[in-house]
MDTraj code that builds the backbone (N, CA, C; nanometers):
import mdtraj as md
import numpy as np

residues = "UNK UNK UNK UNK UNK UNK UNK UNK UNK UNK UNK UNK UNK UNK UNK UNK UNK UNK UNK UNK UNK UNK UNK UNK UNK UNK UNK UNK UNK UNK UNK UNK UNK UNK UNK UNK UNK UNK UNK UNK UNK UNK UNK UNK UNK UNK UNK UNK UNK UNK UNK UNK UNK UNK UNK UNK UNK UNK UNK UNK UNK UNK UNK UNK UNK UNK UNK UNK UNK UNK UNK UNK UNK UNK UNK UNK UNK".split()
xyz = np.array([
    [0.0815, -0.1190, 0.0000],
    [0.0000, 0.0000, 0.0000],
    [0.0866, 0.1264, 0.0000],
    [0.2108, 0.1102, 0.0550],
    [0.2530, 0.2422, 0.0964],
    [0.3301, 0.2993, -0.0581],
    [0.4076, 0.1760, -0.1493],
    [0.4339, 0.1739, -0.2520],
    [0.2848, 0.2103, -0.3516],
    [0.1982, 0.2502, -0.3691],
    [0.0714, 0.2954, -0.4310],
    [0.1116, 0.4948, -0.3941],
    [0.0765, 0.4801, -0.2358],
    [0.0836, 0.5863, -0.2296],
    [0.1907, 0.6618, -0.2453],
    [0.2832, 0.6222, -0.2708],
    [0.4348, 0.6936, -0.2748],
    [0.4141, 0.7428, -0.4752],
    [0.3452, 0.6138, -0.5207],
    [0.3203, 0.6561, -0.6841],
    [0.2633, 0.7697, -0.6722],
    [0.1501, 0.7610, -0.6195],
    [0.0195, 0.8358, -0.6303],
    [0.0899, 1.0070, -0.5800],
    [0.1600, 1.0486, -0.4616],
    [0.2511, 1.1194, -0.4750],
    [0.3290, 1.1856, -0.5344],
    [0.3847, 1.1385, -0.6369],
    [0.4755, 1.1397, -0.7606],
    [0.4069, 1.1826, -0.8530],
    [0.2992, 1.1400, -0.8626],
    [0.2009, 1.1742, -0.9877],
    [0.1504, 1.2847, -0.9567],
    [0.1045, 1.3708, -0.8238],
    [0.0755, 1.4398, -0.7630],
    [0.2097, 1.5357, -0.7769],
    [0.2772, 1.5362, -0.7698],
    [0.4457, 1.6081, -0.7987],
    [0.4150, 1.6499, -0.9318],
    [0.4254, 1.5618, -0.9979],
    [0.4648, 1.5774, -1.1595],
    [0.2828, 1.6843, -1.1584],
    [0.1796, 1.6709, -1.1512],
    [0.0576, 1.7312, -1.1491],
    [0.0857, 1.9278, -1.1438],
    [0.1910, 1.9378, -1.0347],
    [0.2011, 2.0385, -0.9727],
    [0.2977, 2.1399, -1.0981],
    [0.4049, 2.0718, -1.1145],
    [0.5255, 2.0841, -1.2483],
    [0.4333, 2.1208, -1.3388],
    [0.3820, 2.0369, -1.3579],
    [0.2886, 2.1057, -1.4928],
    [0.1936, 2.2726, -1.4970],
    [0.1071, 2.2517, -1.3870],
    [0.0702, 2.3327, -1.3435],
    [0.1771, 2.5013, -1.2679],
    [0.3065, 2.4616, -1.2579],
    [0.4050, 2.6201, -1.2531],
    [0.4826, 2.6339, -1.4013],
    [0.4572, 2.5168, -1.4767],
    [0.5283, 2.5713, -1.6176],
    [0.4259, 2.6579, -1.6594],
    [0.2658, 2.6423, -1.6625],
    [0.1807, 2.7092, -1.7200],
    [0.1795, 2.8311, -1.6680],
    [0.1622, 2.8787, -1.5223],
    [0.2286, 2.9926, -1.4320],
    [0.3719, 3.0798, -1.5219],
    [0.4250, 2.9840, -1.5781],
    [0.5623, 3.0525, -1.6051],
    [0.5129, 3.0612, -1.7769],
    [0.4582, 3.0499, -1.8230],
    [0.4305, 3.0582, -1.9275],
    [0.3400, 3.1820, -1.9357],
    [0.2303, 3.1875, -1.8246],
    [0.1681, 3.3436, -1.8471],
    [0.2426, 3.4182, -1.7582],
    [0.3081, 3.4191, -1.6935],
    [0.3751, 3.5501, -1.6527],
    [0.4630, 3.5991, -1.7907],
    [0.5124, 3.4933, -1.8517],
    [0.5833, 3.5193, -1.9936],
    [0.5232, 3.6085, -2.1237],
    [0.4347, 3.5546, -2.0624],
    [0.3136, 3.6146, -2.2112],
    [0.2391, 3.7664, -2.1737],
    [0.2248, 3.8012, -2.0920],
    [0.2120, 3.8906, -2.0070],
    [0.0646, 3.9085, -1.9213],
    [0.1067, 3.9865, -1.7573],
    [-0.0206, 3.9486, -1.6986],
    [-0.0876, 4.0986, -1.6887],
    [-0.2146, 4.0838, -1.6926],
    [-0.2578, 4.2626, -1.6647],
    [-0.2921, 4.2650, -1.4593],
    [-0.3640, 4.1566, -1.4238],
    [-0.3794, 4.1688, -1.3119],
    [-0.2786, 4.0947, -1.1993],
    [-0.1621, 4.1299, -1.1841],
    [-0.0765, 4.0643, -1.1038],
    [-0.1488, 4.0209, -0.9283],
    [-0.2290, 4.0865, -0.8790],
    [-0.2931, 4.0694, -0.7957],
    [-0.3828, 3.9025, -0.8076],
    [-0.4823, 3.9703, -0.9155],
    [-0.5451, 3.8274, -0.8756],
    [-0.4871, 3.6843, -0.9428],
    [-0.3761, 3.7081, -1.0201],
    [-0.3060, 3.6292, -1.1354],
    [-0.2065, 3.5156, -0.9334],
    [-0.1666, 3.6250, -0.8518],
    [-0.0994, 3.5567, -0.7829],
    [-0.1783, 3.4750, -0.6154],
    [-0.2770, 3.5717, -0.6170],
    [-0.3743, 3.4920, -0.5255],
    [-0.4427, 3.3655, -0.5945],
    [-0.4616, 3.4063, -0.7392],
    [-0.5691, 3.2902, -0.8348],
    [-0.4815, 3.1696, -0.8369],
    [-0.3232, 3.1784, -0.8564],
    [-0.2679, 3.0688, -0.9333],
    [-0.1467, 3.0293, -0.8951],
    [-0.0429, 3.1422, -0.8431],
    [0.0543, 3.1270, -0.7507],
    [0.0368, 3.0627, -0.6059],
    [-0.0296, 3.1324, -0.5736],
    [-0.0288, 3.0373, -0.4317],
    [-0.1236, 2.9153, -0.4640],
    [-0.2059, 2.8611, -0.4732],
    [-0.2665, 2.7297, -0.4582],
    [-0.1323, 2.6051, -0.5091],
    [-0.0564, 2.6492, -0.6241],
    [0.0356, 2.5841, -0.6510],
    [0.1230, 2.5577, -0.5532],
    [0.1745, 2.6795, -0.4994],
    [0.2593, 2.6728, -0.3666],
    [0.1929, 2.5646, -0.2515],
    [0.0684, 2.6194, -0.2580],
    [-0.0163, 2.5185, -0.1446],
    [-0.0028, 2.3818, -0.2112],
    [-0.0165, 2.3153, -0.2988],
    [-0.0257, 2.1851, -0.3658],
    [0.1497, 2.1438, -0.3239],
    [0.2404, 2.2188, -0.3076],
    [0.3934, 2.1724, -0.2997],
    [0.3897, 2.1120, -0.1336],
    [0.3067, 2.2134, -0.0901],
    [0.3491, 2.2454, 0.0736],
    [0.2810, 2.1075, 0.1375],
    [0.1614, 2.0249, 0.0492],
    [0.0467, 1.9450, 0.0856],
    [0.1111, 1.8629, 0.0995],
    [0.1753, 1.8225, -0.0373],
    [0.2649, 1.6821, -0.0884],
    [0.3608, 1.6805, -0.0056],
    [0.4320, 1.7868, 0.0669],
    [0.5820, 1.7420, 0.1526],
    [0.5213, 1.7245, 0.3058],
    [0.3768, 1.7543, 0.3037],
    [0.3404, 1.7377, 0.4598],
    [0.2557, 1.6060, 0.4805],
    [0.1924, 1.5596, 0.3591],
    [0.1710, 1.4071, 0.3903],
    [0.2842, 1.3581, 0.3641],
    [0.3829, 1.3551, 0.2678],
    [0.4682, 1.2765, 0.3279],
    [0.5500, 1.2540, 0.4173],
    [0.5630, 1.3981, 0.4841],
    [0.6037, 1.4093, 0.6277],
    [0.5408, 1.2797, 0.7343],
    [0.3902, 1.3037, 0.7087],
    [0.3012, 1.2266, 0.8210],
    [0.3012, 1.0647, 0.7718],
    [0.3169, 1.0421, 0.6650],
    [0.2785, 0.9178, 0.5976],
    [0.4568, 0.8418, 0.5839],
    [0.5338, 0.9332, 0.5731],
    [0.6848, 0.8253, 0.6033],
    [0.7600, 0.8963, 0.6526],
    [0.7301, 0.9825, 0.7402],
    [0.8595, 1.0566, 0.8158],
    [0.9890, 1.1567, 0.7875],
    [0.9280, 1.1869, 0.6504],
    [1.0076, 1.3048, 0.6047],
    [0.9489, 1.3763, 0.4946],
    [0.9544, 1.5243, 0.5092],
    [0.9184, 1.5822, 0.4011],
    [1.0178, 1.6055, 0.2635],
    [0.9175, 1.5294, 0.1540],
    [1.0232, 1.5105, 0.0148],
    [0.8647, 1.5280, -0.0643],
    [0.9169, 1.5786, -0.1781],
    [0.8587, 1.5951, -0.2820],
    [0.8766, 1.5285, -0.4162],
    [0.9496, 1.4208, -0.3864],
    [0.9872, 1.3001, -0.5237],
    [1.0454, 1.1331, -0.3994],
    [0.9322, 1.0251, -0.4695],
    [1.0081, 0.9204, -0.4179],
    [1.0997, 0.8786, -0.5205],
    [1.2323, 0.8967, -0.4989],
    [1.3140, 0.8424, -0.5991],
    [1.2455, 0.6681, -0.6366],
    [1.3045, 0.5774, -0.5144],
    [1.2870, 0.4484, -0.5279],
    [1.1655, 0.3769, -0.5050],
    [1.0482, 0.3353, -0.5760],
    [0.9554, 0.3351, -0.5134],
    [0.9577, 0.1308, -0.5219],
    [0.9193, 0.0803, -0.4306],
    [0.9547, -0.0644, -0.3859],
    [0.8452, -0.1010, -0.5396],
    [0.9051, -0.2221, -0.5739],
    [0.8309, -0.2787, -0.7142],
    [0.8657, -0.2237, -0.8271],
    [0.8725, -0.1108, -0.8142],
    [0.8891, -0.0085, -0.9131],
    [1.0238, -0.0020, -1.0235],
    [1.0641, 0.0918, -1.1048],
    [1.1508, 0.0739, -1.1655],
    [1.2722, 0.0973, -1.1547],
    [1.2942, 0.1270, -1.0290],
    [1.4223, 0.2096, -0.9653],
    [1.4441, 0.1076, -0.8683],
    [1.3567, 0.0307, -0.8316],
    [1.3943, -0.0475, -0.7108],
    [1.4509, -0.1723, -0.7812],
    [1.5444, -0.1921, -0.6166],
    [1.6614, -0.2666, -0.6429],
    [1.6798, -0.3884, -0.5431],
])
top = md.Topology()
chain = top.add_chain()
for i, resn in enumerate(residues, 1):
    res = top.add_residue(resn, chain, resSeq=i)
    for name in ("N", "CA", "C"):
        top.add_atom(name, md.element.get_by_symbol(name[0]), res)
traj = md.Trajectory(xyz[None], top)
């Protein structure tokens, strides 16, 4: 189970990546309302980083934001 959730995590990681390239893509393109552009979209992202390193804080005892090795998986050894 814990190998599920460590995926499920990861996928949740990679979710987030996607979601600050697009961030970095309209700040690129240009924003008119920097206000609600960073309450709307900056922070919830931030919040989605802060989520993922605090269950895994609670769920394996350290806060990380990538399981390198995940047991079964393709890294595991």
């Amino acid at each position: 189970m814990a190998s599920v959730i460590r995926r499920l995590l990861n996928v949740a990681t990679l979710a987030c990546v996607a979601v600050s390239l697009l961030i970095v893509a309209a700040m690129v393109t240009g924003i008119s309302n920097w206000y609600a552009f960073v309450y709307g979209a900056v922070l919830p992202a931030l919040g989605g980083y802060l989520a993922i390193a605090v269950v895994n804080y609670i769920a394996f005892g350290r806060p990380t934001l990538w399981h390198k090795n995940v047991p079964g998986g393709r890294g595991a050894r």
